[in-house]
VEXPA-612123 format. One record per residue (C-alpha): residue in one letter; residue number from 1; x, y, z. Coordinates in nm, 3 decimals. Example, Ala and Ser with C-alpha at 12.3 -4.5 7.8 and 13.67 -1.06 7.14 Angstrom:
// residues 2
+---------+-----+---------+---------+---------+
| residuo | num |    east |   north |      up |
+---------+-----+---------+---------+---------+
|       A |   1 |   1.230 |  -0.450 |   0.780 |
|       S |   2 |   1.367 |  -0.106 |   0.714 |
+---------+-----+---------+---------+---------+
//
This chain:
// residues 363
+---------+-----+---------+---------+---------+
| residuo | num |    east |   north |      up |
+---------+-----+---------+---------+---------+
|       X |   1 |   1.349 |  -0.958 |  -1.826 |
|       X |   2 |   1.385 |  -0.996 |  -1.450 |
|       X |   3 |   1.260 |  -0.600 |  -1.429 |
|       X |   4 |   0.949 |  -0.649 |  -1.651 |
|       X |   5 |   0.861 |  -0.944 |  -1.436 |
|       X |   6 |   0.961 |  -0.804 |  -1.034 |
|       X |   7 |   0.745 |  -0.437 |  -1.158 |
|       X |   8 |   0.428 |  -0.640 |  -1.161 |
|       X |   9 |   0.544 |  -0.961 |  -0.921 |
|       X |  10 |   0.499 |  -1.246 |  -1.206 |
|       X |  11 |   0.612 |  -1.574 |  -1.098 |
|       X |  12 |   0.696 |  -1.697 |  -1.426 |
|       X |  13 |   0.744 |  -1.665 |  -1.824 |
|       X |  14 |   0.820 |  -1.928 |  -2.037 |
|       X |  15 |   0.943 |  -1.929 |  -2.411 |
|       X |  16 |   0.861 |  -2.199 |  -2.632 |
|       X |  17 |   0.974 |  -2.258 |  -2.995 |
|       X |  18 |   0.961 |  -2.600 |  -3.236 |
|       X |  19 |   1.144 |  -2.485 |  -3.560 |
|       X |  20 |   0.992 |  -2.777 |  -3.718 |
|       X |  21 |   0.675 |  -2.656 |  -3.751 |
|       X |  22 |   0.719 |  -2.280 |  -3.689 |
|       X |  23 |   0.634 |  -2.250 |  -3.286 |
|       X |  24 |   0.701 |  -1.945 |  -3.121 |
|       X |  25 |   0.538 |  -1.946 |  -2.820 |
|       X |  26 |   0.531 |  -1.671 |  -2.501 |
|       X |  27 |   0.349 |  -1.819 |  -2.129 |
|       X |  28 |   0.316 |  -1.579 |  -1.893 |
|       X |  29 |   0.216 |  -1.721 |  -1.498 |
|       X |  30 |   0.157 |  -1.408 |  -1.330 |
|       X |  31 |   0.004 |  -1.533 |  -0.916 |
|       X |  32 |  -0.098 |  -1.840 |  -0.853 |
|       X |  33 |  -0.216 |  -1.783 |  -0.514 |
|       X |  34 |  -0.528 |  -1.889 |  -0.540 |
|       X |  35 |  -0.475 |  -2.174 |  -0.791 |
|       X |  36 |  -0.321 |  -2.296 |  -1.117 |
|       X |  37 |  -0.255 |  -2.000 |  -1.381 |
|       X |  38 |  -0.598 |  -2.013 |  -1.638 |
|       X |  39 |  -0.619 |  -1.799 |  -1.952 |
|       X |  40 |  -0.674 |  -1.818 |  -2.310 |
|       X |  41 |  -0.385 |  -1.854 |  -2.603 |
|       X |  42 |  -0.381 |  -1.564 |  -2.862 |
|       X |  43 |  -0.229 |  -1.587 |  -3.202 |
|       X |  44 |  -0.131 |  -1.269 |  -3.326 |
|       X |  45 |   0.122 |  -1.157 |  -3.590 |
|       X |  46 |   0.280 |  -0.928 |  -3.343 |
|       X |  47 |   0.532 |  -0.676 |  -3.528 |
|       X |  48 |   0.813 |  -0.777 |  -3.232 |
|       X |  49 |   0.888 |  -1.041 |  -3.026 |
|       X |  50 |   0.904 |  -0.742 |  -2.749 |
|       X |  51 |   0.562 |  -0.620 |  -2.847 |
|       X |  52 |   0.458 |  -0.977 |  -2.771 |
|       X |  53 |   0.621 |  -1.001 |  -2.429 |
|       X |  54 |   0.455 |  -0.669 |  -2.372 |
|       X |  55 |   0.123 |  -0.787 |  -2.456 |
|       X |  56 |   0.144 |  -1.154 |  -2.248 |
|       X |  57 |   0.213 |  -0.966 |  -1.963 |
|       X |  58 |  -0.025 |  -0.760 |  -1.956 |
|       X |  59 |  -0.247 |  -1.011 |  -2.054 |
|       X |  60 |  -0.187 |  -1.268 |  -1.739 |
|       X |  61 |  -0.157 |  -0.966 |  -1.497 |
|       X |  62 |  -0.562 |  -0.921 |  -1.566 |
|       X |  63 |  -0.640 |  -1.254 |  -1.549 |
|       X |  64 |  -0.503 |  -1.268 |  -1.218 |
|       X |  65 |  -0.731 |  -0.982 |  -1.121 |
|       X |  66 |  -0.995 |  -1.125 |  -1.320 |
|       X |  67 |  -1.000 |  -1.434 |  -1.179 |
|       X |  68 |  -0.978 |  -1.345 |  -0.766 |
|       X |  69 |  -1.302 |  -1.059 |  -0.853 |
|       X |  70 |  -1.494 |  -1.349 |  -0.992 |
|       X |  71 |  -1.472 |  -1.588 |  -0.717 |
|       X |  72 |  -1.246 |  -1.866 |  -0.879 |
|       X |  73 |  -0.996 |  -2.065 |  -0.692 |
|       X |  74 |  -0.766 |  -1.981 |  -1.049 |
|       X |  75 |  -0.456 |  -1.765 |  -1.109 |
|       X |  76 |  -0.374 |  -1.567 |  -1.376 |
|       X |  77 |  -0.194 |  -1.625 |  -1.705 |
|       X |  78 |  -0.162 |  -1.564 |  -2.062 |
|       X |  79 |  -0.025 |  -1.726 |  -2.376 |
|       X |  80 |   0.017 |  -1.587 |  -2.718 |
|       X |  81 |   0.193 |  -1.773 |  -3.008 |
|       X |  82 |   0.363 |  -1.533 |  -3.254 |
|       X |  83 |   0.216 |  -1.506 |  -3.666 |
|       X |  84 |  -0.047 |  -1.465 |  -3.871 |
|       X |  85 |  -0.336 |  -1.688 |  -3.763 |
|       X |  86 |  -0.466 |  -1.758 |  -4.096 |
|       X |  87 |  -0.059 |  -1.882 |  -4.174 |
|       X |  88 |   0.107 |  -2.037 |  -3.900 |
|       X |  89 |  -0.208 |  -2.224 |  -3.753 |
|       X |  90 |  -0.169 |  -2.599 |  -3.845 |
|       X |  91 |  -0.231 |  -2.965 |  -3.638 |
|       X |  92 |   0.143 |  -2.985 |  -3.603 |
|       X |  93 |   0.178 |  -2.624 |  -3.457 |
|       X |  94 |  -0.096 |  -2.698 |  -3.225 |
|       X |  95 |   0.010 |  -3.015 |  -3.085 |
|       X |  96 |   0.313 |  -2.913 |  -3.052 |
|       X |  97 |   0.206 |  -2.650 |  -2.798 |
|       X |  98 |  -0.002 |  -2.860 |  -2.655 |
|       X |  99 |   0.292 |  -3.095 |  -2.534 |
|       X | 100 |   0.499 |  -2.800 |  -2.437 |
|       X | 101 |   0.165 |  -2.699 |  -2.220 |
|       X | 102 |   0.197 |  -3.069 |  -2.090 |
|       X | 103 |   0.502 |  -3.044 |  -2.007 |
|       X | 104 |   0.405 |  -2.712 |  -1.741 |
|       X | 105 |   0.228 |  -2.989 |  -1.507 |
|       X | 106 |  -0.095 |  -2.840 |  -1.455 |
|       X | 107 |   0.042 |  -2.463 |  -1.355 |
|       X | 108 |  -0.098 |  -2.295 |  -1.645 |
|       X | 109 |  -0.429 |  -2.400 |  -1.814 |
|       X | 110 |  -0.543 |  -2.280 |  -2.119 |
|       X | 111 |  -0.785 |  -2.176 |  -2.373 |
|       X | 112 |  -0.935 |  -2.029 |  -2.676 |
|       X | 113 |  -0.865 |  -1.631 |  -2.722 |
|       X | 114 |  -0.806 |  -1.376 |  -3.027 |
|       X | 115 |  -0.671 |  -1.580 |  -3.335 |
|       X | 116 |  -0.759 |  -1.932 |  -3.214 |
|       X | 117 |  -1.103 |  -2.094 |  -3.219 |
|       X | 118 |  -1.279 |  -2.388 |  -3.019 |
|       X | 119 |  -1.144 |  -2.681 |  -3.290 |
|       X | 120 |  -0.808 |  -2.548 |  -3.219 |
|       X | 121 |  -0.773 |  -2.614 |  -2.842 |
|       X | 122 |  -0.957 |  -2.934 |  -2.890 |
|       X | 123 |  -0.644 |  -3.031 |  -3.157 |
|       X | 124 |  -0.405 |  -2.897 |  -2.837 |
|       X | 125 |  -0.616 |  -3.134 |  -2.575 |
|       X | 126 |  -0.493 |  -3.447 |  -2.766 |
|       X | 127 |  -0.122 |  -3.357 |  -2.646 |
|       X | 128 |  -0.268 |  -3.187 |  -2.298 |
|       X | 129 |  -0.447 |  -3.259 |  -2.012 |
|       X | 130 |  -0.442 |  -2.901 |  -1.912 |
|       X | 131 |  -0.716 |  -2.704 |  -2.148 |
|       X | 132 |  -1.061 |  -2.591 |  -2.114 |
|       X | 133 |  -1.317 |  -2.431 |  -2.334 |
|       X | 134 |  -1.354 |  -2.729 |  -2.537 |
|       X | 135 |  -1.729 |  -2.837 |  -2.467 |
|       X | 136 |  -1.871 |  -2.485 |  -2.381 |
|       X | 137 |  -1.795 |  -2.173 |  -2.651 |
|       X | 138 |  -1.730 |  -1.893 |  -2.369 |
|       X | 139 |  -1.785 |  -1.621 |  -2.594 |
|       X | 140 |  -2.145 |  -1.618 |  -2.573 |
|       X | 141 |  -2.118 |  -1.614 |  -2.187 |
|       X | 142 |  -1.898 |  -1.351 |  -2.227 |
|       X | 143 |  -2.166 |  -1.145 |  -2.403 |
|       X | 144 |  -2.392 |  -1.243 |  -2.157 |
|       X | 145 |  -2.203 |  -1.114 |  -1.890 |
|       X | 146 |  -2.109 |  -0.767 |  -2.035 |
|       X | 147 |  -2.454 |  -0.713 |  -2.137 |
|       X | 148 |  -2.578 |  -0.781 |  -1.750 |
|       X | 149 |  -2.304 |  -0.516 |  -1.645 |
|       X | 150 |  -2.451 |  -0.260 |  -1.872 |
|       X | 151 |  -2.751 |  -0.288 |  -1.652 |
|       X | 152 |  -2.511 |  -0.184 |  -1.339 |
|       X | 153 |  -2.360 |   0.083 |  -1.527 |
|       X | 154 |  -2.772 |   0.194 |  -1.671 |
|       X | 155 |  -2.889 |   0.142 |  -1.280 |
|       X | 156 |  -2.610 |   0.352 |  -1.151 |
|       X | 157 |  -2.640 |   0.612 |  -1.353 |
|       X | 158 |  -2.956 |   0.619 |  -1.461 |
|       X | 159 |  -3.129 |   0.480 |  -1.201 |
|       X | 160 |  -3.321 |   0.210 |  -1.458 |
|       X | 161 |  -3.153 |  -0.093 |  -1.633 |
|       X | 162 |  -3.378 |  -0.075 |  -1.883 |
|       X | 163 |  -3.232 |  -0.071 |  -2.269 |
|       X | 164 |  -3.521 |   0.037 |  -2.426 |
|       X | 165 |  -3.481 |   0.382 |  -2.577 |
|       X | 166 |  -3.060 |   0.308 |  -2.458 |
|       X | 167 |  -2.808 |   0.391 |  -2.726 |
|       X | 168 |  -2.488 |   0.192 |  -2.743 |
|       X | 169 |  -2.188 |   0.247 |  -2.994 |
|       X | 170 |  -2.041 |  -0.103 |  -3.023 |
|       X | 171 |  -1.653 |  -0.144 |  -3.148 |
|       X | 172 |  -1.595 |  -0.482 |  -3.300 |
|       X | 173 |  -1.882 |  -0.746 |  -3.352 |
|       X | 174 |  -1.632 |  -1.053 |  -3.331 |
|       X | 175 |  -1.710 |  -1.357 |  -3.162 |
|       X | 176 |  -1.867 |  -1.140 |  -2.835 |
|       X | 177 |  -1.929 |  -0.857 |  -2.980 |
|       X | 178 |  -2.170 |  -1.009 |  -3.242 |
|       X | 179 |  -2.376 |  -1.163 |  -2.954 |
|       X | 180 |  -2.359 |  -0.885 |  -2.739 |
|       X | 181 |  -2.500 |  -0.631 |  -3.037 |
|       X | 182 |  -2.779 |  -0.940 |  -3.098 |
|       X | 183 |  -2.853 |  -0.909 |  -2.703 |
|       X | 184 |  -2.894 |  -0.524 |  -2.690 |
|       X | 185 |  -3.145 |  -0.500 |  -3.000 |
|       X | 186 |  -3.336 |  -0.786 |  -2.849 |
|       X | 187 |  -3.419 |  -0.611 |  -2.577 |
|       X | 188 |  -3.490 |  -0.262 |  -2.700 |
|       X | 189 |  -3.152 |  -0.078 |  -2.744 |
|       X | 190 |  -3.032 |   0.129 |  -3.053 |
|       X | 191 |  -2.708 |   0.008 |  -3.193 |
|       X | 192 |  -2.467 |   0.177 |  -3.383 |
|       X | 193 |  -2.140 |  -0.083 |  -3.444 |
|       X | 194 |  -1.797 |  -0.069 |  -3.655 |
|       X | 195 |  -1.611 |  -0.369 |  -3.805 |
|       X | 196 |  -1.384 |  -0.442 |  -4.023 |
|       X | 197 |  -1.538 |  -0.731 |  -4.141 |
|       X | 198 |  -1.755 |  -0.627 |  -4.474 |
|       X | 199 |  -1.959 |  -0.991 |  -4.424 |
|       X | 200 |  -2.038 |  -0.859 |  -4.029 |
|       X | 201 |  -2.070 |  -0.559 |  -4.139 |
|       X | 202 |  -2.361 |  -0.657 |  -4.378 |
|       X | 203 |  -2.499 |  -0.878 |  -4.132 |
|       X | 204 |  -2.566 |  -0.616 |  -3.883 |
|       X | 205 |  -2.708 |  -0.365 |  -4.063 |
|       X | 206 |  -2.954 |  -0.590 |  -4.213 |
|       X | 207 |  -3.047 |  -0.709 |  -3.837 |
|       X | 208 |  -3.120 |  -0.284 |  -3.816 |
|       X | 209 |  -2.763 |  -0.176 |  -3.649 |
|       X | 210 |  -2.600 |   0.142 |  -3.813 |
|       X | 211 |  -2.244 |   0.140 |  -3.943 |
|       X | 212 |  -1.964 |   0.400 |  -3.922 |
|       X | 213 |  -1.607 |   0.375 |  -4.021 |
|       X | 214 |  -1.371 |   0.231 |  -3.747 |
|       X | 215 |  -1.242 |   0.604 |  -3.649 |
|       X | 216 |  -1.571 |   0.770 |  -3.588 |
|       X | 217 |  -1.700 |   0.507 |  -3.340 |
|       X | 218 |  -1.558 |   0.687 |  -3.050 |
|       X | 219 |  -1.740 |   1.007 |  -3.148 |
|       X | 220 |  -2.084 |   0.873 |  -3.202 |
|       X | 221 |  -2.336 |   1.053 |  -2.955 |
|       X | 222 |  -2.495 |   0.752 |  -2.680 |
|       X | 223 |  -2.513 |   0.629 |  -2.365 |
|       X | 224 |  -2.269 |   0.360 |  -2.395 |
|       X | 225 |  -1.929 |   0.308 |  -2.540 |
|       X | 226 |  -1.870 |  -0.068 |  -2.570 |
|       X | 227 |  -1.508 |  -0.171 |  -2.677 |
|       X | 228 |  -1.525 |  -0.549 |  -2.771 |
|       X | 229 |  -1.210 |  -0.563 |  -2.986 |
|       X | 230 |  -0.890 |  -0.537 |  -2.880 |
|       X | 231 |  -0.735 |  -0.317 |  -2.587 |
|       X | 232 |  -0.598 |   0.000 |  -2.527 |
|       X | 233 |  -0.834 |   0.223 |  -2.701 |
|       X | 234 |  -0.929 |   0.422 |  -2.426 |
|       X | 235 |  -0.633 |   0.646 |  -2.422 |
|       X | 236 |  -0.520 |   1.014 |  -2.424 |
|       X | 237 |  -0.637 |   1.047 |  -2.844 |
|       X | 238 |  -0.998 |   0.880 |  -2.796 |
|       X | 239 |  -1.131 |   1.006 |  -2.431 |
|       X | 240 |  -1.184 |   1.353 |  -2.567 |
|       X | 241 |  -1.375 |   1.224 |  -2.893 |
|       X | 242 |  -1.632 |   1.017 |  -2.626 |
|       X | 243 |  -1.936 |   1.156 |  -2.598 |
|       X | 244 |  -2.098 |   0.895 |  -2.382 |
|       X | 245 |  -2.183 |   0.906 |  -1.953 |
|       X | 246 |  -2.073 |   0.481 |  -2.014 |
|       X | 247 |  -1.750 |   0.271 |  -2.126 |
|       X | 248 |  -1.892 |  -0.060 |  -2.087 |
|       X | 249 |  -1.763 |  -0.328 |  -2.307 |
|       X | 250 |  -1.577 |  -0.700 |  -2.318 |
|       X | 251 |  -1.210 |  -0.626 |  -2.460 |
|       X | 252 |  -0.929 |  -0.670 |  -2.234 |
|       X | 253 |  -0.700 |  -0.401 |  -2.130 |
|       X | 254 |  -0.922 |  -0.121 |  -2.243 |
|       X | 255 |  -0.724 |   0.137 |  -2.039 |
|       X | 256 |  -0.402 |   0.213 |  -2.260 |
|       X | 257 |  -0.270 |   0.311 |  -1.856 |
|       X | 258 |  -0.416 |   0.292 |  -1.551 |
|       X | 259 |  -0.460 |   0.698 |  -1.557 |
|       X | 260 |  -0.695 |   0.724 |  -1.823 |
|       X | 261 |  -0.955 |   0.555 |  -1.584 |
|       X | 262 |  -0.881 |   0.912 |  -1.389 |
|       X | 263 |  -0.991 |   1.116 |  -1.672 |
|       X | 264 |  -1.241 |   0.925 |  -1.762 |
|       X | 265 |  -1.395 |   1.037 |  -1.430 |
|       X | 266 |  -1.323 |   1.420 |  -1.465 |
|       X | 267 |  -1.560 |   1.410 |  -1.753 |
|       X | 268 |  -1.807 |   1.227 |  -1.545 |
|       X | 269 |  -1.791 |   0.911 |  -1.728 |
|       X | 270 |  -1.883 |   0.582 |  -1.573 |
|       X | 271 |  -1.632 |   0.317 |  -1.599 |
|       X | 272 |  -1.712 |  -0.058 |  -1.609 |
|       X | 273 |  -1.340 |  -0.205 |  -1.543 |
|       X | 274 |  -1.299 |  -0.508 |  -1.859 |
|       X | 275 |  -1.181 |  -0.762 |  -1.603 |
|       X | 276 |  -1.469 |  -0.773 |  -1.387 |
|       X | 277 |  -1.725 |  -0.678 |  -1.680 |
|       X | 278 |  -1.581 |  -0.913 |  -1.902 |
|       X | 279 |  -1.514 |  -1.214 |  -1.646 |
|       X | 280 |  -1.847 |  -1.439 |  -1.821 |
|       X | 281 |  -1.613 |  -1.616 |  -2.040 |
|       X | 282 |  -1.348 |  -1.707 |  -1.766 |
|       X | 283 |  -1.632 |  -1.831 |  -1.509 |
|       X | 284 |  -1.752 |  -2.045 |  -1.778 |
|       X | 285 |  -1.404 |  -2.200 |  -1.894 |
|       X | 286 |  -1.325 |  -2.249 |  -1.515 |
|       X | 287 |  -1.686 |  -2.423 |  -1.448 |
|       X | 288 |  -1.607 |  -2.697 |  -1.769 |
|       X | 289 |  -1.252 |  -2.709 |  -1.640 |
|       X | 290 |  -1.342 |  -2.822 |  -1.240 |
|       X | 291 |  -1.660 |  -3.041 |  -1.367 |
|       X | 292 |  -1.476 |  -3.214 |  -1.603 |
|       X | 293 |  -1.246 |  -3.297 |  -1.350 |
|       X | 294 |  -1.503 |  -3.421 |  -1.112 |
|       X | 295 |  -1.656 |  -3.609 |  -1.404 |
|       X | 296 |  -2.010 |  -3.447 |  -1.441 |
|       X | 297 |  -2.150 |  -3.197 |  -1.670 |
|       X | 298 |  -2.175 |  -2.825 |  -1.643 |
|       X | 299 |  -2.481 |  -2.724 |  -1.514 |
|       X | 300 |  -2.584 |  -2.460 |  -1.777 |
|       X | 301 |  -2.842 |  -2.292 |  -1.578 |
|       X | 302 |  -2.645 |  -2.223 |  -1.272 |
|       X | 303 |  -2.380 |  -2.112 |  -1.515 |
|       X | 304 |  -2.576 |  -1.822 |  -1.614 |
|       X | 305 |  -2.711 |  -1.740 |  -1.282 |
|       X | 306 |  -2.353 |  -1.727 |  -1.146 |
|       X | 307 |  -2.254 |  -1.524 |  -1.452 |
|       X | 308 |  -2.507 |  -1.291 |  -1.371 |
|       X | 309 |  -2.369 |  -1.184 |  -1.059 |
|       X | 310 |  -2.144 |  -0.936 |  -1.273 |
|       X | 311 |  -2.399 |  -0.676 |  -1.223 |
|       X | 312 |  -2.399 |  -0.726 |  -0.831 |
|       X | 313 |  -1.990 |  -0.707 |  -0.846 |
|       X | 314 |  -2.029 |  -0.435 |  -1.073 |
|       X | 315 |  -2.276 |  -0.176 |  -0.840 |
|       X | 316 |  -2.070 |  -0.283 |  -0.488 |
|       X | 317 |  -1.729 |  -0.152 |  -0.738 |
|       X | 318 |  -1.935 |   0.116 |  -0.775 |
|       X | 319 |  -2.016 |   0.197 |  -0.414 |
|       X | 320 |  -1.630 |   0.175 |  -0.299 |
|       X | 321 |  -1.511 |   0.404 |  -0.540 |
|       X | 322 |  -1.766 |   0.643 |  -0.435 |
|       X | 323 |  -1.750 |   0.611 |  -0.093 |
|       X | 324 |  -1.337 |   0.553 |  -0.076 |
|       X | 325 |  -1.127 |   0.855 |  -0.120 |
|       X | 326 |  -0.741 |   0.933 |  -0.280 |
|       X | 327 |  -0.503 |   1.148 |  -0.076 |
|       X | 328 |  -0.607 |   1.464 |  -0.280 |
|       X | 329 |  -0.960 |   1.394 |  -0.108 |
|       X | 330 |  -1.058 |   1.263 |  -0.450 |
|       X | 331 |  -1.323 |   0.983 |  -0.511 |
|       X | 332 |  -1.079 |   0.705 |  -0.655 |
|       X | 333 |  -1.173 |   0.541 |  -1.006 |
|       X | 334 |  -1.409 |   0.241 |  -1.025 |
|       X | 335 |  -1.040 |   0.065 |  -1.193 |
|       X | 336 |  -0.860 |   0.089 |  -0.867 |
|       X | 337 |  -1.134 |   0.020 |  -0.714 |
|       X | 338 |  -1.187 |  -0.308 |  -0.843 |
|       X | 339 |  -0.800 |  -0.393 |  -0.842 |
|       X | 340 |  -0.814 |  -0.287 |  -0.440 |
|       X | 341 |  -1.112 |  -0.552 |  -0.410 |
|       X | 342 |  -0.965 |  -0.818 |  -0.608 |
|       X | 343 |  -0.653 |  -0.776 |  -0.430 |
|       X | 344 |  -0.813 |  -0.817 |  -0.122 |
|       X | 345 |  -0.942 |  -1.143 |  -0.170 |
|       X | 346 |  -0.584 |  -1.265 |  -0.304 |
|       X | 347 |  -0.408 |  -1.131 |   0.026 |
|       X | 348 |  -0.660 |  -1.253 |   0.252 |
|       X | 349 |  -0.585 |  -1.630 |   0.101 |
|       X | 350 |  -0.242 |  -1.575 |   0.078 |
|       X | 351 |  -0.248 |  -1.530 |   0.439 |
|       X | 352 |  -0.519 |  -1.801 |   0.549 |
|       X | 353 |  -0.227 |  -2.073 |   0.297 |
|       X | 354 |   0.077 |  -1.997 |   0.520 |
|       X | 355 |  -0.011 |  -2.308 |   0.714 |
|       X | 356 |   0.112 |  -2.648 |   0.556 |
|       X | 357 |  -0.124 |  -2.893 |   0.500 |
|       X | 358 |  -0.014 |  -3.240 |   0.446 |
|       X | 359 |  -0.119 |  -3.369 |   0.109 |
|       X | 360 |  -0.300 |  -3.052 |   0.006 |
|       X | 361 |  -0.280 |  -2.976 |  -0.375 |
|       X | 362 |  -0.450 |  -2.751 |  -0.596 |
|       X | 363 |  -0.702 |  -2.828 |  -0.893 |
+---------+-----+---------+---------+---------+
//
């Protein structure tokens, strides 16, 4: 345990259980440099407990990054509670986590994510202070944000941020996806999507989408791959089936390993790394979270324009990993690009907070 956590520097993981009502719980605080520990909870019926821990880590580790790209004074951090959604979910389940997040003291914060909806975090804020996402549904400001850093990625490479006449293969039309695909034929773009959802499925082909089966997504000839389900599918098996010049989309941890951002670049594809692409949700969560606890409302309009800024972060990415060589004399990939930039800002902090300050506290 110690290993997994001193590879990757996380300050803390907690394990929760409540037999009673079938708990099993995983929080993962991974830096809290910058402020408390914010991300979402995801239910998932996980085939181990070590596949879990696996997946929590990984989880916080990009929410630190996430959250220091994006401008937040938040930390990173992940939950996931182990089952089947659809089984273990119940008031008693959900209150009971929300005490055991009590109980943390404000150094993790927390959210809706995969397998857990809006009603269920407002059930968890009658036993907790400490969650967010309750007033505002971030997935459609997630959505919003990917689809404004598929203009970078259309600007950068094709020198226009149009999406008329733009093809874009879309995997999973969930909760972002949906309103991402909605966004892109709005405004002009062709849309090809997979699901496994036979109502979605219907849905978007009567809105003028086209279907294929789950396995032939990453083969279908456009502009822009868009992975909105869950991560790792960008890996050594599906990079040589792409046959588009973007991956642009809002899943998490889209890069089974840090490499495949590498050969994603050999084959001269342009990379929009998930955690600064994909940030819309968190900025929105964090904006409820700090105006809630100034007592006024979020100001949706500034919401957006802030949200919208994911383009700007997206082209300077772009810049350093052109202009920034490896020690082979290689351009480095727009992934460690972003990491170097979000670690920057963390480091730079981390350095200014070395002096006390009597009575300082965080959020």
């Amino acid at each position: 345990m110690f290993e997994l956590m001193e590879k990757d520097d996380f300050e803390e993981v907690i394990f929760f259980q409540d037999k009673k009502c079938g708990l099993k719980s995983i929080v993962a605080i991974h830096d809290t440099t910058l402020g408390p520990a914010l991300g979402g909870t995801r239910i998932w019926n996980y085939k181990s407990e070590v596949e879990a821990l696996k997946d929590v880590l990984n989880l916080a580790k990009a929410m630190t990054l996430k959250a220091a790209a994006a401008g937040l004074n938040f930390g990173g951090g992940k939950a996931v509670i182990i089952g089947d959604p659809k089984r273990v979910k119940s008031e008693v389940l959900l209150r009971s986590y929300g005490r055991f997040i009590q109980s943390l003291g404000g150094r993790f914060i927390t959210g809706e994510d995969v397998g857990t909806t809006i009603e269920d975090v407002r059930i968890m804020k009658v036993e907790t202070d400490y969650v967010t996402g309750v007033e505002l549904d971030p997935s459609p400001f997630t959505a919003y944000g990917v689809f404004h850093g598929m203009r970078a990625c259309l600007e950068h490479v094709f020198g226009d941020g149009s999406f008329e006449g733009i093809h874009v293969a879309v995997q999973g039309v969930g909760k972002v996806g949906s309103v991402l695909v909605k966004l892109l034929l709005e405004n002009g773009a062709e849309v090809t999507f997979t699901d496994i959802n036979p109502e979605k499925v219907e849905e978007f082909r009567k809105l003028g989408a086209e279907y294929v089966e789950p396995n032939r997504i990453y083969s279908v000839k456009c502009d822009i791959f868009s992975p909105c389900a869950l991560g790792g599918v960008i890996n050594d098996e599906t990079i040589p089936k792409l046959r588009c010049k973007i991956v642009a989309g809002a899943a998490n941890n889209q890069l089974e390993n840090e490499r495949h951002a590498e050969e994603l670049a050999k084959r001269e594809i342009l990379y929009a790394p998930d955690f600064i692409i994909n940030a819309g949700g968190l900025i929105t969560v964090a904006t409820e979270y700090v105006c809630r606890r100034e007592g006024r409302s979020v100001d949706k309009k500034a919401l957006l324009k802030e949200i919208e800024q994911i383009k700007a972060r997206l082209m300077e990415i772009f810049k350093i990993s052109e202009e920034l060589l490896d020690t082979f004399g290689r351009q480095i990939s727009t992934h460690k690009a972003a990491k170097m930039w979000a670690a920057e800002r963390i480091e730079k902090l981390r350095y200014m907070r070395k002096v006390f300050v009597p009575g300082s506290k965080c959020l």
